[in-house]
C-alpha positions in Angstrom: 55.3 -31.8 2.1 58.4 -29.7 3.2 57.6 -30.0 6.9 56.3 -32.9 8.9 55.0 -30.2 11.7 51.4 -28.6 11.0 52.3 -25.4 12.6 55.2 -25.0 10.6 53.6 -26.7 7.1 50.7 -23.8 8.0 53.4 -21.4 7.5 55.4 -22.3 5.0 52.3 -22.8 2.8 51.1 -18.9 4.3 54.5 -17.8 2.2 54.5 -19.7 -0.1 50.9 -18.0 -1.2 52.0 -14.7 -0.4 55.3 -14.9 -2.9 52.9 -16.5 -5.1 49.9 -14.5 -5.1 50.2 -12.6 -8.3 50.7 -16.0 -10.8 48.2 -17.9 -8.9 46.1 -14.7 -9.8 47.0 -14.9 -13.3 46.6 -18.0 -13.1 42.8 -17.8 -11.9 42.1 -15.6 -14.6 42.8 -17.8 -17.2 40.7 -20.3 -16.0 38.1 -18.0 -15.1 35.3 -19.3 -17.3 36.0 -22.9 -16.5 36.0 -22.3 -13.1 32.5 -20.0 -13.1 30.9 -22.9 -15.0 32.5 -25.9 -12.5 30.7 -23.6 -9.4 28.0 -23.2 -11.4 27.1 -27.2 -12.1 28.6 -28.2 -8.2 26.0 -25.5 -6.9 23.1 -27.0 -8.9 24.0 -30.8 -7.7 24.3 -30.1 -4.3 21.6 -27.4 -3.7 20.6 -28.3 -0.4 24.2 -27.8 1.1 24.3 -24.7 -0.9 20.8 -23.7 1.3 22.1 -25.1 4.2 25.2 -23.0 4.4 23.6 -19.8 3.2 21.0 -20.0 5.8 23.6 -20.8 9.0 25.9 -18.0 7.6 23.3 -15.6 7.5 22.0 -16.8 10.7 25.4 -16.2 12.1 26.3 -12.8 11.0 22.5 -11.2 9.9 23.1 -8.0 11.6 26.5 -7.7 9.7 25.2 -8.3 6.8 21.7 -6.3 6.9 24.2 -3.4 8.1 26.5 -3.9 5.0 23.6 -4.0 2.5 21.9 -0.7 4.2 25.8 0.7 4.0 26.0 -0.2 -0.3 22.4 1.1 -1.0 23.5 4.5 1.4 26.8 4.6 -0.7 25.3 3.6 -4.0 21.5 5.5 -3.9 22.1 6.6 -7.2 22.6 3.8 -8.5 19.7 1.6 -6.9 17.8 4.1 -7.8 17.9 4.0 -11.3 18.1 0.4 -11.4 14.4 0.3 -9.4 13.1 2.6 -12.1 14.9 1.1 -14.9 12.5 -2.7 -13.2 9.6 -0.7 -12.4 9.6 0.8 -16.6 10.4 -2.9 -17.6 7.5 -4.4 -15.2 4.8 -2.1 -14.5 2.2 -4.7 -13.9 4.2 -6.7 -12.0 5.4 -4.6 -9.7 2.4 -2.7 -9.1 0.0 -5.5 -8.2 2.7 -7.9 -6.9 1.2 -7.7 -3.6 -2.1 -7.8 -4.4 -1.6 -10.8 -6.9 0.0 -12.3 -3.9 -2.7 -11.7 -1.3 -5.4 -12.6 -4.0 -3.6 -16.3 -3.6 -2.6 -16.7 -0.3 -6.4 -15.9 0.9 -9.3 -16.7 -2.0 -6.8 -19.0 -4.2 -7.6 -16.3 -7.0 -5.4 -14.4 -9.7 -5.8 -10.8 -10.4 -7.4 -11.9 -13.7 -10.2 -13.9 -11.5 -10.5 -11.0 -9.6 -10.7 -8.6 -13.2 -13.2 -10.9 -14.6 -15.6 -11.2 -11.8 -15.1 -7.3 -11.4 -16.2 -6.8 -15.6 -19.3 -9.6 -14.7 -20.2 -7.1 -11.5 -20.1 -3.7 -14.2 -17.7 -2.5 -11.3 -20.5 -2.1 -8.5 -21.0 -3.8 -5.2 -22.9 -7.0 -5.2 -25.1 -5.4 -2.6 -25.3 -1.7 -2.6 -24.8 -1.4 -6.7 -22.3 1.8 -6.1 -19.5 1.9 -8.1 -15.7 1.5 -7.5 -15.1 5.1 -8.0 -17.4 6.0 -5.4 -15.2 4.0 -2.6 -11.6 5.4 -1.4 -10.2 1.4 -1.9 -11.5 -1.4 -4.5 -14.0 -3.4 -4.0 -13.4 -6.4 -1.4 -13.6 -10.3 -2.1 -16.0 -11.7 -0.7 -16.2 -15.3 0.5 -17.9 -17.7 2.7 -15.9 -18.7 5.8 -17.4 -22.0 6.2 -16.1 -23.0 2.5 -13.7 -20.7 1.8 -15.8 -19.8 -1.3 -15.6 -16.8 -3.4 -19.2 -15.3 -4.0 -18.8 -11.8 -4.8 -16.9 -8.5 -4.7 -18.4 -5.5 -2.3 -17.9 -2.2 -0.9 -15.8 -2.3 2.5 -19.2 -1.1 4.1 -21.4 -4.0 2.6 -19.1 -6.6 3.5 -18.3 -5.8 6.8 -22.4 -5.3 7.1 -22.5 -9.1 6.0 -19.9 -9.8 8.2 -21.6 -9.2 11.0 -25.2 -10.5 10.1 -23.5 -14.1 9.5 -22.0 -14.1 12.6 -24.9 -13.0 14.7 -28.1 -14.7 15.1 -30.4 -13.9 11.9 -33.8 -15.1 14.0 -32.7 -12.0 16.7 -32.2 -9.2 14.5 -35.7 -9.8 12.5 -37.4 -10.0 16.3 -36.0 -6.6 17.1 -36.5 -5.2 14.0 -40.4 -6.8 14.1 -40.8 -5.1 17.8 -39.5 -1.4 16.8 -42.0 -1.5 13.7 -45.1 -2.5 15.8 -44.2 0.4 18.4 -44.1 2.7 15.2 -47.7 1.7 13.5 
């Protein structure tokens, strides 16, 4: 090392790399591959550092960076534009149910093919009322057993919020007043 100082090492080695920028560019360059597959097996070992320093430096500067990416997708609309349609031709299914799919796990621990194939069992039609699908602005609704977590059937919004509330109410009370009213009526 030239200089036994740190201040001045720091600055000969800050010229040094400015006089030298271009070759150590070139340089680079030519090892560009060897390099991009060196980052690419260190990143793979130590993943969790990898996590661990993505997270803090997002952490750190998440405004910064939300305000960049809003910036490039201002900038570059055109672009991300024809790159969402290019996905959205490419993955039709995925993207279209993605949510659903996801919802269909998260809550009832069913796939949208569970969901298709207890649909084509039900004819498309409420386990209840018998209308079908087309009759209803949204599809039909899972419905399960809160106790169990059990998947029973698919209804109507109306039907299963109907059943809703006549499991969480007292059964033996509804048939009493329903019992009353039809002796005042005969």
């Amino acid at each position: 090392m030239p200089h036994k100082d740190s201040l001045k090492a720091k600055e000969y080695f800050k010229q040094y790399n400015i006089l030298n920028f271009e070759k150590r560019k070139q340089q680079r360059l030519a090892r560009k591959d060897e390099i991009k597959k060196y980052m690419k097996k260190w990143r793979k070992e130590n993943k969790e550092h990898v996590i661990k320093y993505r997270k803090k430096l997002y952490s750190e500067n998440k405004e910064e960076i939300l305000k960049n990416l809003k910036l490039r997708r201002e900038n570059n609309l055109e672009k991300y534009l024809i790159r969402e349609n290019e996905y959205r031709m490419k993955n039709p299914i995925k993207v279209k149910h993605s949510k659903r799919a996801y919802n269909l796990k998260v809550t009832y621990n069913m796939t949208l093919e569970d969901y298709q194939r207890m649909f084509d069992t039900q004819k498309g039609k409420c386990a209840i009322c018998k209308k079908h699908q087309n009759e209803f602005k949204y599809p039909l609704h899972v419905d399960h057993d809160h106790n169990t977590g059990k998947v029973r059937g698919l209804l109507c919004g109306r039907c299963n919020a109907g059943l809703g509330y006549y499991e969480k109410s007292d059964i033996k009370e509804f048939d009493k007043y329903l019992n009353n009213h039809r002796k005042e009526l005969n």
